[in-house]
C-alpha positions in Angstrom: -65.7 -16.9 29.6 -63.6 -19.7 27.5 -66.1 -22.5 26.4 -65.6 -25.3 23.8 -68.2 -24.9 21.2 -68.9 -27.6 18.8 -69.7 -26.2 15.2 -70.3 -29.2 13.4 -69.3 -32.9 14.0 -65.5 -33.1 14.6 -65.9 -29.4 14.3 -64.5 -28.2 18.1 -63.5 -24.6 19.0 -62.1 -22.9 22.0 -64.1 -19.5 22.1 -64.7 -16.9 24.4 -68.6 -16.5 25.6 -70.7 -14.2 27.1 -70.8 -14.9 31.1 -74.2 -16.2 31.9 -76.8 -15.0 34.2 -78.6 -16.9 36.5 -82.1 -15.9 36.2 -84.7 -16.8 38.6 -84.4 -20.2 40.5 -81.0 -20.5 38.8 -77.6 -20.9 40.3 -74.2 -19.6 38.5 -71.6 -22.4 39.0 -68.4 -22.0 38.5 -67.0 -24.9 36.7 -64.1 -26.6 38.6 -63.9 -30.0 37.0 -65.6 -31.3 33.7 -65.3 -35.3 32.8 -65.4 -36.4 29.3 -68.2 -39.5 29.2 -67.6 -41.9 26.4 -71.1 -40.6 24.7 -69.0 -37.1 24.6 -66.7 -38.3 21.7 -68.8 -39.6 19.6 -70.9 -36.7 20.4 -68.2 -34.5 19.5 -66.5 -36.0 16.9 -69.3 -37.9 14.8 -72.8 -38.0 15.8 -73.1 -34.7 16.7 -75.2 -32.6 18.8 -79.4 -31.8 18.9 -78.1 -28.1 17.6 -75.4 -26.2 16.6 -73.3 -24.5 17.6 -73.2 -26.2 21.2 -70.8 -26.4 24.0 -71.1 -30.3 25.1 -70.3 -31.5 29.0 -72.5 -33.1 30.9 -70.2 -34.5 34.1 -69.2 -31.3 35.7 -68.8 -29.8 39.3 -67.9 -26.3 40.7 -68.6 -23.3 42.8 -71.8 -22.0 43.3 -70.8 -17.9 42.7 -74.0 -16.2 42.1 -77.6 -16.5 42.6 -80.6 -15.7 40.6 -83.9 -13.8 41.9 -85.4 -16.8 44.4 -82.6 -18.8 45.2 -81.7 -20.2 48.5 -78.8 -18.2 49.6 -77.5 -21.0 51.4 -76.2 -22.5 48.1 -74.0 -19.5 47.8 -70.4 -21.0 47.9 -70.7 -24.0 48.0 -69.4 -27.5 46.0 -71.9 -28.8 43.6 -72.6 -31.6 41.5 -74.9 -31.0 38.7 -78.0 -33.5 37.4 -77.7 -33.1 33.8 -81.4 -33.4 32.8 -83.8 -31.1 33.2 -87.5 -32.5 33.0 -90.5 -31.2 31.5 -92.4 -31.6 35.1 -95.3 -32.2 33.0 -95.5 -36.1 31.9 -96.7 -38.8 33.3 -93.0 -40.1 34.1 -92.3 -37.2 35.7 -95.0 -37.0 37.7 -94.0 -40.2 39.7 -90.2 -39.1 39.7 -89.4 -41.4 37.0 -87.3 -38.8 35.4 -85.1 -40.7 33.0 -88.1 -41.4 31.4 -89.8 -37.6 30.9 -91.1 -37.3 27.4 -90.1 -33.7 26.7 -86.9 -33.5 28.3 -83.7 -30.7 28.4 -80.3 -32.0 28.8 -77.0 -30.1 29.3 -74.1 -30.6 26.7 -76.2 -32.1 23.9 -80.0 -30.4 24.0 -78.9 -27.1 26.0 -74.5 -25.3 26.4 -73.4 -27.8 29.1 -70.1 -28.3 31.3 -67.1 -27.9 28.8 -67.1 -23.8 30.2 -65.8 -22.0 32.7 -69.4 -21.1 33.6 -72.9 -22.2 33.5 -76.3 -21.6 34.9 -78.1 -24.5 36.6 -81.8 -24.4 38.5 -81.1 -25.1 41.9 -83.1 -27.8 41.6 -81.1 -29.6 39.6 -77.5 -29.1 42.0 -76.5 -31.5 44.5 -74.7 -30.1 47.7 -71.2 -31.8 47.8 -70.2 -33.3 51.4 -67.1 -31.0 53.4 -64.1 -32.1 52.2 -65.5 -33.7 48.7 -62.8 -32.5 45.4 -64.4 -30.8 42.5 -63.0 -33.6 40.7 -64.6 -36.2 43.0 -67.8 -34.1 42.5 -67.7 -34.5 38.7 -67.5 -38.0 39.1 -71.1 -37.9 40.5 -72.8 -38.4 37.4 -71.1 -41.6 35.6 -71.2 -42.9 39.5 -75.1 -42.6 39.6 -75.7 -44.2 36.3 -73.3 -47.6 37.7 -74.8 -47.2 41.0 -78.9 -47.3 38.9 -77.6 -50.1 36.7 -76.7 -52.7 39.6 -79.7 -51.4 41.7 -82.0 -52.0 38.5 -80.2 -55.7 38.8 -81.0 -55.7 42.4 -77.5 -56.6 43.5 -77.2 -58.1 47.1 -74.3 -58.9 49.2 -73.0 -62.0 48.4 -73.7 -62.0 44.8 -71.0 -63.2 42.0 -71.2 -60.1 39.7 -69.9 -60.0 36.3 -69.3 -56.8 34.3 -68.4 -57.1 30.3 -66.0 -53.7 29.7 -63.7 -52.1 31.7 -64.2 -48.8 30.9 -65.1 -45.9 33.2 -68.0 -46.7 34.0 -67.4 -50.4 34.1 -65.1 -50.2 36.7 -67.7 -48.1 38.5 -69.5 -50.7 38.3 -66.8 -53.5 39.7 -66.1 -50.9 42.6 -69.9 -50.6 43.1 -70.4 -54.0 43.0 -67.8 -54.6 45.8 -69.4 -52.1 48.5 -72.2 -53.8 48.0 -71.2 -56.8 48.9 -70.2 -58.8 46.3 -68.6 -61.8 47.1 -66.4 -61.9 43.6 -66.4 -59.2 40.7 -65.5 -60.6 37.3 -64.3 -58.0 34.5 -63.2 -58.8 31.6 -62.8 -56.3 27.7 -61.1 -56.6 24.9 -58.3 -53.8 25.5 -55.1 -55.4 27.7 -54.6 -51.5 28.9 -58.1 -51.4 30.0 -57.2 -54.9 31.6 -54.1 -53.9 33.1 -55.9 -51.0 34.7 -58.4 -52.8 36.4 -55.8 -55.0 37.6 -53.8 -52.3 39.0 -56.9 -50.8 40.9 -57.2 -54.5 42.9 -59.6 -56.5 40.1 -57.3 -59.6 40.1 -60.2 -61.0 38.2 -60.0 -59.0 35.4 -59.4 -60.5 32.2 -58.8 -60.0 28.5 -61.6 -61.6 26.5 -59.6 -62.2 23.5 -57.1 -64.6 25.4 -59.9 -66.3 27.7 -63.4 -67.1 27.3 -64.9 -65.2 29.9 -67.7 -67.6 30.1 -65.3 -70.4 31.0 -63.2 -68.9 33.1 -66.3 -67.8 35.4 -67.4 -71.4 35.2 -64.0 -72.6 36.9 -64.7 -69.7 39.1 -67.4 -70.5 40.6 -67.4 -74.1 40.2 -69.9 -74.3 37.8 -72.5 -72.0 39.9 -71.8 -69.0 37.4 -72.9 -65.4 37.8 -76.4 -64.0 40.1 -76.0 -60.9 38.2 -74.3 -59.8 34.7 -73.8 -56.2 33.4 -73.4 -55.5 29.9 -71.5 -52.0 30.0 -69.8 -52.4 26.4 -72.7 -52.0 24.1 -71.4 -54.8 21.7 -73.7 -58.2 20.4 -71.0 -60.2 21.7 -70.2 -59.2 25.3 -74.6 -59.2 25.4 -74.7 -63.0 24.7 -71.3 -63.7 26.7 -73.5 -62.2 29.8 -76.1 -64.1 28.6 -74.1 -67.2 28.7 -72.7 -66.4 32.1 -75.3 -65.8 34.4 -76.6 -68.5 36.7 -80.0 -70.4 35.9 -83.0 -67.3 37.2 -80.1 -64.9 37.3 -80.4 -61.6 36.2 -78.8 -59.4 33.1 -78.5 -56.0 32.6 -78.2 -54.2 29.4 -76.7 -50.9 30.0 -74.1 -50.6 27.1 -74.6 -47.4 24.8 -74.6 -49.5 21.0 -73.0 -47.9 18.2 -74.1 -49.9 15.3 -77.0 -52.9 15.4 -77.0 -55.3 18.4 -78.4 -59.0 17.2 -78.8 -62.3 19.4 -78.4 -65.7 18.2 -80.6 -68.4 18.6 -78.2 -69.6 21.3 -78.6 -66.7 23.2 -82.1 -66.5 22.8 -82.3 -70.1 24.2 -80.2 -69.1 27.5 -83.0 -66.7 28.2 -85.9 -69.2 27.9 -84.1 -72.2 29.4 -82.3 -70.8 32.1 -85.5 -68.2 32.9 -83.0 -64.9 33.3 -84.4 -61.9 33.7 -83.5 -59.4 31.1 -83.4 -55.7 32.6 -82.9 -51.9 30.8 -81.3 -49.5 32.4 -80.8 -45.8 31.6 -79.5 -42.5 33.7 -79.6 -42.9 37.3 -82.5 -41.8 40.2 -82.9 -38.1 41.0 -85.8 -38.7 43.9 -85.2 -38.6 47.5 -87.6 -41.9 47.9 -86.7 -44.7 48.0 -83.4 -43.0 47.3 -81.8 -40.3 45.6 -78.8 -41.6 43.7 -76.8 -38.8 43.2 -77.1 -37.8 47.3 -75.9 -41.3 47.9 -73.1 -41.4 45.7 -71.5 -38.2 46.8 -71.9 -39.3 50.6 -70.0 -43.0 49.7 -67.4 -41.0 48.4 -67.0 -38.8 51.1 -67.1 -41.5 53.9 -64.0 -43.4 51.6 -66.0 -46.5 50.2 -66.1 -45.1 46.8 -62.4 -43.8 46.0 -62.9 -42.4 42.1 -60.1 -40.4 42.6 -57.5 -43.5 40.8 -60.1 -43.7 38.0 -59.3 -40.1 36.7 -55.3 -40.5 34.5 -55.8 -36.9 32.5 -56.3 -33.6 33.6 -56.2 -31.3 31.1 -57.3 -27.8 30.2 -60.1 -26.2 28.3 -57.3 -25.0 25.8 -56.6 -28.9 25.1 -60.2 -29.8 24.4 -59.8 -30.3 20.5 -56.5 -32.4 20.5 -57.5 -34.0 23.3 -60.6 -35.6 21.6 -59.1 -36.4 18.2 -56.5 -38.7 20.6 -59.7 -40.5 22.3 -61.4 -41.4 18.5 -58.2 -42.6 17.5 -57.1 -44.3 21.3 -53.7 -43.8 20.2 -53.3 -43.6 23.8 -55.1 -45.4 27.1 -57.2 -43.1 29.3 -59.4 -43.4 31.5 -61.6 -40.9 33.2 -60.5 -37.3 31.1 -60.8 -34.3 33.2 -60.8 -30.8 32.2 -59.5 -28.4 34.9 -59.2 -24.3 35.3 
């Protein structure tokens, strides 16, 4: 099979690999469509990877093409999703389903080979059925879906809510599209990139707004007459857009950090102060819920999609090849040009 195997930090190859088996409990999938997460390129190009060499991915979908010894036969054939982590089964978080939080974790495309191959084998456990009619691509969407869909749930979002979401990425716009089929009254985006801007925009976020022209604080102010934001996600992982949240939710309103930092993150004094006097509730967030009760994420984003209140499909504006993989990420360090979601197709 072709694979991209990372050697070394910035250090990406296009190789041919052995074809995996799928040994007991294990499913073959056929990769159909891989997504490049944000955490991917600095993965790839600077950070680096728990080992080497390693073939990152972790927001893939495919064919299910072969079984291993124990497998229910009624996966053969069909669309799946794939849950990137793989828990110990042995902690005490994993004993209550909590598995984000297992101790001794396994995670495909940065601890174990993960999506960025033509083939891979997953436990069963670990593959989500995709609804008739569901895209591979739509599929591979899955994952950054669940982690939005587990940040606003960890907010505890309700319908008629003013929701406020600092960065407009791809995941912050699954966020704002989140936010809106579940009931938001408005959704308030705002980053320092006018492409990012302009794409919101042009997926029907009229208030989307570049932070370096207007204070996003104010303008949600004039917005809401004062009332400001019940619930504030941080999805840019930056000091400033934590305090602007900060600053812009409503007196007992809730934040949510979920931004991935690259350097330090600080607060002021005056942020500190917003916490104490307006008594906001300041909430972590990380991965996304793989239990059936009270729900299973990952189930419930593939059926929104299917039933058309989740469209992801605008959200994806490159589809590219396995062939592409190591120009494709030196163009994301440098963001020489705007993307999106980055797919890579067979």
């Amino acid at each position: 099979m072709k694979a991209l195997v990372l050697h070394a930090p910035g250090d990406l190859r296009l190789e041919e690999r052995p074809d995996p088996v799928p040994g007991p409990g294990e499913a073959l999938l056929r990769i159909r469509a891989s997504g490049i997460c944000g955490s991917d390129i600095a993965r790839v190009m600077t950070k680096g990877t728990y080992s080497f060499p390693m073939i990152p991915g972790h927001e893939f979908a495919g064919e299910v093409v072969s079984l291993g010894p124990g497998t229910d036969p009624s996966l053969l054939g069909r669309t799946c999703a794939a849950f990137p982590l793989l828990p110990c089964r042995a902690c005490d978080s994993c004993a209550i389903g909590e598995y984000a939080a297992c101790r001794s974790y396994d995670y495909f495309g940065s601890r174990r080979d993960g999506g960025f191959a033509e083939l891979l084998a997953v436990p069963a456990w670990n593959l989500v059925p995709a609804p008739d009619g569901l895209s591979f691509e739509e599929a591979a969407m899955a994952e950054p879906a669940a982690v939005a869909l587990h940040a606003l749930r960890r907010g505890g979002l309700s319908a008629g809510d003013d929701t406020g979401v600092a960065g407009a990425g791809p995941v912050g716009l699954l966020l704002a599209a989140w936010a809106r089929v579940g009931g938001s009254r408005r959704v308030f985006l705002w980053d320092i990139d006018p492409r990012r801007v302009a794409f919101a925009r042009s997926l029907g976020h009229d208030r989307a707004f570049d932070s370096r022209e207007t204070d996003p604080v104010e303008a949600i102010r004039e917005a809401t007459g004062g009332r400001m934001l019940d619930l504030a996600v941080e999805g840019a992982g930056v000091s400033a857009t934590l305090e602007q949240c900060l600053r812009a939710a409503r007196p007992g309103g809730v934040v949510v950090a979920m931004g991935n930092p690259a350097g330090a993150m600080t607060l002021s004094r005056e942020g500190y102060w917003e916490i104490l006097r307006k008594q906001l509730d300041l909430r972590g967030t990380w991965n996304s819920s793989y239990t059936d009760l009270p729900k299973n994420e990952w189930k419930l984003v593939l059926e929104t999609m299917a039933d058309g209140r989740l469209d992801t499909k605008p959200f994806i504006t490159h589809r590219l090849r396995l062939e592409d993989g190591p120009e494709a990420f030196r163009t994301l360090l440098a963001r020489s040009e705007f993307s999106n979601k980055v797919m890579f197709l067979p």
